[in-house]
C-alpha positions as CSV (number, residue, x, y, z in Angstrom):
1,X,-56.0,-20.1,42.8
2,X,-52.5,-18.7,42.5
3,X,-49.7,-20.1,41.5
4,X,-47.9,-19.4,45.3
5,X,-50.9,-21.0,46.9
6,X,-51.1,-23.5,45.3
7,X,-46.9,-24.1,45.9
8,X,-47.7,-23.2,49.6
9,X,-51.0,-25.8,50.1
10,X,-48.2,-28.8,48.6
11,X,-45.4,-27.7,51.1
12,X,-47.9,-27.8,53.7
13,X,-48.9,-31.1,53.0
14,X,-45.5,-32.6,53.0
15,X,-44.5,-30.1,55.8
16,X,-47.3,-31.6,58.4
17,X,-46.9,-35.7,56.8
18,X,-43.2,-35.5,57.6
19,X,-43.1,-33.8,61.0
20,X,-45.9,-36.4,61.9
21,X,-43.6,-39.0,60.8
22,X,-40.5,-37.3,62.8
23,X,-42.7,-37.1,65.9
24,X,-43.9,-40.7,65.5
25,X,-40.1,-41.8,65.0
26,X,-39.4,-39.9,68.3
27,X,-42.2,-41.8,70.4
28,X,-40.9,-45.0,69.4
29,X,-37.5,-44.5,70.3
30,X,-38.4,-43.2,73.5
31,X,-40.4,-46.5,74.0
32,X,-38.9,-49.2,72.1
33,X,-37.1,-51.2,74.9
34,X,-32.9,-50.5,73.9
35,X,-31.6,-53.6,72.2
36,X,-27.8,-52.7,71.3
37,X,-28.2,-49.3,70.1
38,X,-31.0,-49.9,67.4
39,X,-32.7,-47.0,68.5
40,X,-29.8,-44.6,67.4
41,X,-30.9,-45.2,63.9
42,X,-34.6,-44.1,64.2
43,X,-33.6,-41.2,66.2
44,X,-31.8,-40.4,63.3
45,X,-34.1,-40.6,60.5
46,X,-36.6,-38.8,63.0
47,X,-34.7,-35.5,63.1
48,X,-34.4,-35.7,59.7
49,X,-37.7,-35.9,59.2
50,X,-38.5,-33.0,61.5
51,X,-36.1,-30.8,59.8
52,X,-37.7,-31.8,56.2
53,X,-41.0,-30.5,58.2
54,X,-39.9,-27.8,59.3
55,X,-38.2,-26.5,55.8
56,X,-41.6,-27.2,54.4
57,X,-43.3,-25.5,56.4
58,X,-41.4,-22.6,56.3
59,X,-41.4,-22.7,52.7
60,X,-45.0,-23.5,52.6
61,X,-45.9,-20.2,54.8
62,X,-43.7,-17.8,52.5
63,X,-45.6,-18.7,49.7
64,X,-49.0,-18.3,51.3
65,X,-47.7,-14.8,52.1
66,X,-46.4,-14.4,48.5
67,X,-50.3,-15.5,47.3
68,X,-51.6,-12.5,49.9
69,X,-49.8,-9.9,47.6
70,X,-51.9,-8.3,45.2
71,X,-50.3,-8.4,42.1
72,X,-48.9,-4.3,40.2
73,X,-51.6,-3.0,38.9
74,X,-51.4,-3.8,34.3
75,X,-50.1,-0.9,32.8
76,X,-52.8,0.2,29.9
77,X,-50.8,1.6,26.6
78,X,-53.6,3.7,24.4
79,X,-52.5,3.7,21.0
80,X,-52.2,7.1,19.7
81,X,-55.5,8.0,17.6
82,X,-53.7,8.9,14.1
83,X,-56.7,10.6,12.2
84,X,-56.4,9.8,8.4
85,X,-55.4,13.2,6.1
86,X,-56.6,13.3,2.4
87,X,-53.7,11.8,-0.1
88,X,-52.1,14.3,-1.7
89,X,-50.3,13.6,-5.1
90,X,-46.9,14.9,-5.5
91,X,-46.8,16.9,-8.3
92,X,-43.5,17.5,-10.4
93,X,-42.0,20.8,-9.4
94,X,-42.1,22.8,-12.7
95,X,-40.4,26.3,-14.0
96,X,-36.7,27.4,-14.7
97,X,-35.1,26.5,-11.8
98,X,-36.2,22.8,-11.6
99,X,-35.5,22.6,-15.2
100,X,-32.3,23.5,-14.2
101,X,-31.9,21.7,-11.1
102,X,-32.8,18.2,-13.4
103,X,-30.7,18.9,-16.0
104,X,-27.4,19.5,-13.2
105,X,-28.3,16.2,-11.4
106,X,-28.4,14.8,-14.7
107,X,-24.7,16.2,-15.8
108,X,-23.3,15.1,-12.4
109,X,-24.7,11.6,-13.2
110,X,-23.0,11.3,-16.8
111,X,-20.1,13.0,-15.8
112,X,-19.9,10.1,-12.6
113,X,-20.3,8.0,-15.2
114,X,-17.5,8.6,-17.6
115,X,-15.1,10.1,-14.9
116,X,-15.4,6.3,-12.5
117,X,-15.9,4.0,-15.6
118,X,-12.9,1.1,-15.2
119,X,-14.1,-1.2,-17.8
120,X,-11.0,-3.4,-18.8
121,X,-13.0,-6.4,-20.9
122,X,-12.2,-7.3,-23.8
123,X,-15.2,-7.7,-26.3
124,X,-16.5,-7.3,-29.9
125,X,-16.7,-3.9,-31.2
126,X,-19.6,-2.0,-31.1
127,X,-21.0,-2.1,-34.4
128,X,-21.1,1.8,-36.4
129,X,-25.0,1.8,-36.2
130,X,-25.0,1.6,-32.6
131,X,-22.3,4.3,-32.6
132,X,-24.5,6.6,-34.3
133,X,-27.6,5.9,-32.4
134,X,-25.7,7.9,-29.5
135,X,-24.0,10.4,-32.1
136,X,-21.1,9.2,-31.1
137,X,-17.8,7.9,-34.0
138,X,-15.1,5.5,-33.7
139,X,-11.5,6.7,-34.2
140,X,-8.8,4.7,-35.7
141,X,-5.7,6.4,-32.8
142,X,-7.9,6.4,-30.1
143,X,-10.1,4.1,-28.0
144,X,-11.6,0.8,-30.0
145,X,-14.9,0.9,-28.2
146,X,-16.8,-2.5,-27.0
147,X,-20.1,-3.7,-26.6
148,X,-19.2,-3.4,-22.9
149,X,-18.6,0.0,-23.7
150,X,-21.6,1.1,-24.4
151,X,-23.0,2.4,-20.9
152,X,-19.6,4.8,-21.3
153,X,-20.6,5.9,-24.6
154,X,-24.1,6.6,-23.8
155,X,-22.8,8.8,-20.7
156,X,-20.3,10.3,-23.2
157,X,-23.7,11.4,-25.5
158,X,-25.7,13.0,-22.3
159,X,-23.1,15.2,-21.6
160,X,-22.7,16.5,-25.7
161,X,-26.3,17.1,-25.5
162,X,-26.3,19.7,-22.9
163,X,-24.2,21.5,-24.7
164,X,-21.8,24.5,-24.0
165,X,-22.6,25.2,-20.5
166,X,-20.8,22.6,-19.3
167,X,-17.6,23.4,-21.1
168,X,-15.7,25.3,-17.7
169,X,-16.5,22.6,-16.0
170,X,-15.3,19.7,-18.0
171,X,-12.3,21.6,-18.7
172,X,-11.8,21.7,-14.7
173,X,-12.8,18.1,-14.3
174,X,-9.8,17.3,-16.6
175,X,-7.7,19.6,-15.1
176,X,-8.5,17.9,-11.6
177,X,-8.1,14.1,-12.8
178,X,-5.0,15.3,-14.3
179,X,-3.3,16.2,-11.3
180,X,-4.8,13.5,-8.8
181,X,-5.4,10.3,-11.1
182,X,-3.6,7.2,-10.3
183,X,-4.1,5.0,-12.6
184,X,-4.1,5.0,-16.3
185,X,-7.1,4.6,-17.0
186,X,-8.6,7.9,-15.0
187,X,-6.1,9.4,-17.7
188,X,-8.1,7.6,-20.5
189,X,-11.6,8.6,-19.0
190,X,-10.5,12.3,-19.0
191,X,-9.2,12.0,-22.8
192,X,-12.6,11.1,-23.8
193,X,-14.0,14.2,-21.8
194,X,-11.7,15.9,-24.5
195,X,-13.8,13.9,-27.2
196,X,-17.0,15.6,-25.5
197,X,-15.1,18.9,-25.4
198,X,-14.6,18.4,-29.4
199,X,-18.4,16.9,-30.1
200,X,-19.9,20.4,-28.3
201,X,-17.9,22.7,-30.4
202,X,-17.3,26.4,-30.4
203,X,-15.2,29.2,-29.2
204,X,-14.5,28.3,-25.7
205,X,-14.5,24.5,-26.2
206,X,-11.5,24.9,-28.5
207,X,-10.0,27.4,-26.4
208,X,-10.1,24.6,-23.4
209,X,-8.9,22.0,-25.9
210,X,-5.7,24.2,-26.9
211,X,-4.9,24.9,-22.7
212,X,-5.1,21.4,-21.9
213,X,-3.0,20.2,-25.2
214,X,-0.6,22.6,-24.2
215,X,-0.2,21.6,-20.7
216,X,2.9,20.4,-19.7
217,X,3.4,17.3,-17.4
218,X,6.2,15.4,-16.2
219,X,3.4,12.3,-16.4
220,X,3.6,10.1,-18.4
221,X,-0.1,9.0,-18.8
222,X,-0.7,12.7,-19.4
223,X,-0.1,11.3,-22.9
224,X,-4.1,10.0,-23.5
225,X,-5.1,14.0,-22.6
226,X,-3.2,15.6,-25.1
227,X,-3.7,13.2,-27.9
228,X,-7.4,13.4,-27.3
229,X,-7.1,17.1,-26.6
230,X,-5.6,17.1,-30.6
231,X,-8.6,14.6,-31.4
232,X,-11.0,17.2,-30.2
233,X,-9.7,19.9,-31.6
234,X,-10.3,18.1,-35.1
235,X,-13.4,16.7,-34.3
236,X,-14.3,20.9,-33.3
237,X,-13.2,21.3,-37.1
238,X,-10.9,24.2,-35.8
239,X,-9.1,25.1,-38.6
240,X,-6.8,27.7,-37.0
241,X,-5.9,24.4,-34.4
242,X,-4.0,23.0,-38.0
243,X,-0.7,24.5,-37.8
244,X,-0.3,24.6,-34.4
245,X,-0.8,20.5,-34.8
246,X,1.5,20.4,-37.9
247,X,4.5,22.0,-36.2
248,X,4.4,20.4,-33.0
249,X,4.2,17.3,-35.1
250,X,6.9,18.1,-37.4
251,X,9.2,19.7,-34.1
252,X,8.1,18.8,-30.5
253,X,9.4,21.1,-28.0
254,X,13.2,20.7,-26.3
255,X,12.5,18.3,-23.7
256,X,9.6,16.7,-25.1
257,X,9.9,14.6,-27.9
258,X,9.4,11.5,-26.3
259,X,6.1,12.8,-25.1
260,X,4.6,14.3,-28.3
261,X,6.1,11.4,-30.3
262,X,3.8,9.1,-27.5
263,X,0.8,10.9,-29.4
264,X,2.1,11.1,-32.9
265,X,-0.8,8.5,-34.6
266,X,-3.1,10.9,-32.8
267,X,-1.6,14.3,-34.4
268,X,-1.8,12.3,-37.6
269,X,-5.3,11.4,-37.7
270,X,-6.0,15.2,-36.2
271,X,-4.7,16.8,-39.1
272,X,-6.0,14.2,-41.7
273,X,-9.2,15.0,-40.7
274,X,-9.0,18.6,-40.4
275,X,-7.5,18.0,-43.8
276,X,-3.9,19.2,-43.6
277,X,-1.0,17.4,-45.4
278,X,1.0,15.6,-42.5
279,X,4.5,16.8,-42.6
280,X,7.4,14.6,-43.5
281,X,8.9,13.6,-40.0
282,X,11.9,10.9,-39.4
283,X,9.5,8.3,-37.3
284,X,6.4,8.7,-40.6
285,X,9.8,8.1,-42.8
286,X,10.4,4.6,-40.2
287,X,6.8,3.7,-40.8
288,X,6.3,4.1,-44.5
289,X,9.7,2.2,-45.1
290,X,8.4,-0.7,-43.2
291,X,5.0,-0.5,-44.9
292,X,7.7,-1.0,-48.0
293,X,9.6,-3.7,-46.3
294,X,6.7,-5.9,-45.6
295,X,6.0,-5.4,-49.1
296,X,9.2,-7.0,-49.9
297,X,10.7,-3.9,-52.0
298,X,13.1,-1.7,-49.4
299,X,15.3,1.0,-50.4
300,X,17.9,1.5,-48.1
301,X,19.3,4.1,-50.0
302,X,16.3,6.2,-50.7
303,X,15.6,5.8,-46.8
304,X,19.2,7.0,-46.1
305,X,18.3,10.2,-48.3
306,X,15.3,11.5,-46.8
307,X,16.5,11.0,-43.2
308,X,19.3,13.2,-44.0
309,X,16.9,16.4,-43.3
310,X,16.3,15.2,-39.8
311,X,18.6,15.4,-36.8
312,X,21.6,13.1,-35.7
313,X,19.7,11.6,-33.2
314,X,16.4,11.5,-35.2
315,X,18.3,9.8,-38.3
316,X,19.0,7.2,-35.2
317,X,15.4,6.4,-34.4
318,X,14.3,5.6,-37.2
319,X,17.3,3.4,-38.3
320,X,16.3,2.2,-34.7
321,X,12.7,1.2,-35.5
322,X,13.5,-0.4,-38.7
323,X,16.2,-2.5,-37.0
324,X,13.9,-3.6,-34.7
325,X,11.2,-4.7,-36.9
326,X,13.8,-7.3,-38.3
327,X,14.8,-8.8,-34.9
328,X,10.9,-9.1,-34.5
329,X,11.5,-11.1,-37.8
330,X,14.2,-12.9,-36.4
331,X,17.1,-11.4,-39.1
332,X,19.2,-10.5,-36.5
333,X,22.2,-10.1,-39.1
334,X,20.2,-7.2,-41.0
335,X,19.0,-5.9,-37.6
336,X,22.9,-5.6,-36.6
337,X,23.6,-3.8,-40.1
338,X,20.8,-1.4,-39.6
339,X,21.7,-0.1,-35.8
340,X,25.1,0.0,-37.7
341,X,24.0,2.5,-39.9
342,X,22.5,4.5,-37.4
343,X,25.6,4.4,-35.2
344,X,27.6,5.5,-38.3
345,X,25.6,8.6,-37.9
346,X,25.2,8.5,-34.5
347,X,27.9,7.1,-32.4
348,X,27.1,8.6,-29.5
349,X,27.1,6.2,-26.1
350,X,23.7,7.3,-25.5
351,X,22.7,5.6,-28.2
352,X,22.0,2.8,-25.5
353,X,19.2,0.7,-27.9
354,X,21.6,0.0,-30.5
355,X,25.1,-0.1,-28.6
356,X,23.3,-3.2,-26.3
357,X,22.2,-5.1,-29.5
358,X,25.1,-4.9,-31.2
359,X,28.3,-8.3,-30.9
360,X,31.1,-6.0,-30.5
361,X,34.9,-7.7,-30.6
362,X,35.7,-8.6,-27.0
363,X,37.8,-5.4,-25.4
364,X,36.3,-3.0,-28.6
365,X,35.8,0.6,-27.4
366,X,32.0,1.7,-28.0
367,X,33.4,4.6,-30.5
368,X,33.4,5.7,-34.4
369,X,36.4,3.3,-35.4
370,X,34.4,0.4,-34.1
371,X,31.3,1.0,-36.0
372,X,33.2,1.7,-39.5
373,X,35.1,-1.9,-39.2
374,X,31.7,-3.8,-38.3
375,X,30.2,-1.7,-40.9
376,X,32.8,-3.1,-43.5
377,X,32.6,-6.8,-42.2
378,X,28.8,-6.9,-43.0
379,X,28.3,-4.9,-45.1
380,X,27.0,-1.3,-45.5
381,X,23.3,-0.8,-46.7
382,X,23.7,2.4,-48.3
383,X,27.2,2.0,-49.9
């Protein structure tokens, strides 16, 4: 039996109970003698008892109708008959094109690798034996490689591997991270794609090398290129790349001393290891006499004599960097004399570095006259 039947036989059942009830409660109000209106209350509950009846009923013969109606007939889904085939075993594609098809996807996968790489921890080095397991070298001016490292490194030895073929296009890669990077170290990642250029070797890789170390750039970052640019061109062992590193090491171009000066320990280890003598320069002069002074033996006036083949404004560095190794010290009284000396040479305002560190007399003109009476209060280190 259906559910609707089943709903209809109930709602029958009540239906008729209740309307015989209703019809009951109507005979006795009809004859119960009237004793003060009591039979206004049956007569009440008796029509309510019809209508009950009747909504029963009515409910009762929609569902039997309902239970009549043959229900849609089921809908029958056939699975589609899938007819097993034979497994087939890919097999690798072989000849020259998938050869070379394998060995792009693995270029583009290195070169993702180097070009995205933004590790910043700081970690252990990597020790020289797992250096050479990837043919790789550690270089004292350049990047101090990690044990975190290592992933770059191995990506940096994939793409020496395959060798001169990939030269134009880390050349343009370098180029193009050049002119869109934003950050420094995107300027770093392409520097060591300078290293790669240097590890492969060979005509064009030097010739790429030399473009992008003479490439000029208002950036400052541009910086980790060129210095690795020189890097590579020493690790190329490109003898002829020796003297153009030796002069713009001795004499950057007008406009650019600050930026080749940025990649001087660079040019120096470049031409150490192609195995040129560096050339006597006013900021190697700074070093070497600080070497001395941390050695506790300066000579002020030997240092005084070999700047005298460099520049006003040169002579001024380097007085510049030794006077600030003693504030580091905390001697700010010889740090004073020495940006005094420099100024004796070099009293030019723009001489901002030592003009700001130096106690001038309230109202004293920043000019010659000044510096030669401070010189002869403390003292002159040459005289």
């Amino acid at each position: 039996m259906s559910m609707w039947r089943v709903v209809a036989v109930v709602l029958f059942f009540f239906g008729f109970g209740w309307g015989i009830i209703g019809l009951f409660g109507i005979y006795f109000t009809l004859t119960a003698p009237s004793q003060g209106g009591v039979s206004l209350p049956w007569a009440s509950i008796a029509a309510g008892f019809l209508i009950l009846s009747g909504v029963a009923l009515y409910g009762g013969l929609r569902s039997w109708r309902k239970s009549t109606i043959p229900p849609p007939p089921r809908r029958i889904v056939r699975e589609p008959t899938i007819t097993p085939k034979p497994s087939v075993t890919a097999q690798p594609e072989t000849g020259p094109h998938a050869a070379a098809r394998e060995q792009a996807a693995s270029f583009a996968e290195a070169l993702k690798g180097v070009v995205e790489y933004s590790n910043i921890v700081i970690n252990d080095p990597i020790p020289e034996e797992t250096l050479k397991k990837y043919g790789w070298q550690r270089l004292a001016s350049s990047m101090n490689y990690t044990i975190d490292d290592e992933p770059l490194v191995a990506n940096l030895s994939k793409l020496v591997s395959m060798g001169p073929v990939t030269v134009p296009l880390l050349k343009s890669t370098i180029l193009s991270m050049a002119a869109s990077a934003r950050s420094s170290h995107q300027f770093h990642n392409a520097g060591q794609l300078c290293l790669v250029l240097g590890k492969i070797g060979g005509k064009d890789a030097c010739d790429a090398l030399r473009s992008l170390f003479l490439t000029r750039s208002n950036a400052y970052e541009y910086q980790y290129i060129r210095g690795h640019a020189a890097l590579g061109l020493a690790l190329a062992k490109d003898k002829d790349a020796g003297e153009l590193l030796f002069n713009f090491r001795r004499k950057a171009p007008p406009g650019e001393e600050a930026q080749y000066g940025w990649i001087a320990p660079q040019l120096d280890e470049a031409l150490t290891m192609l195995g040129v003598e560096l050339p006597e320069t006013w900021d190697r002069v700074a070093t070497q006499f600080i070497s001395a002074m941390r050695l506790g033996t300066p000579d002020f006036s030997e240092f005084a004599s070999r700047l005298r083949k460099f520049g006003v404004e040169e002579v001024g560095g380097a007085w510049n960097q030794v006077a600030s190794e003693y504030l580091q010290r905390g001697n700010k009284l010889m740090a004073q004399r020495c940006w005094l000396e420099g100024l004796y040479v070099n009293p030019s305002p723009n001489f901002v570095a030592a003009w700001s560190h130096i106690d001038l007399p309230p109202g004293a003109p920043r000019n010659i006259e000044t510096v030669e009476r401070l010189r002869k209060e403390l003292g002159s280190l040459i005289e």
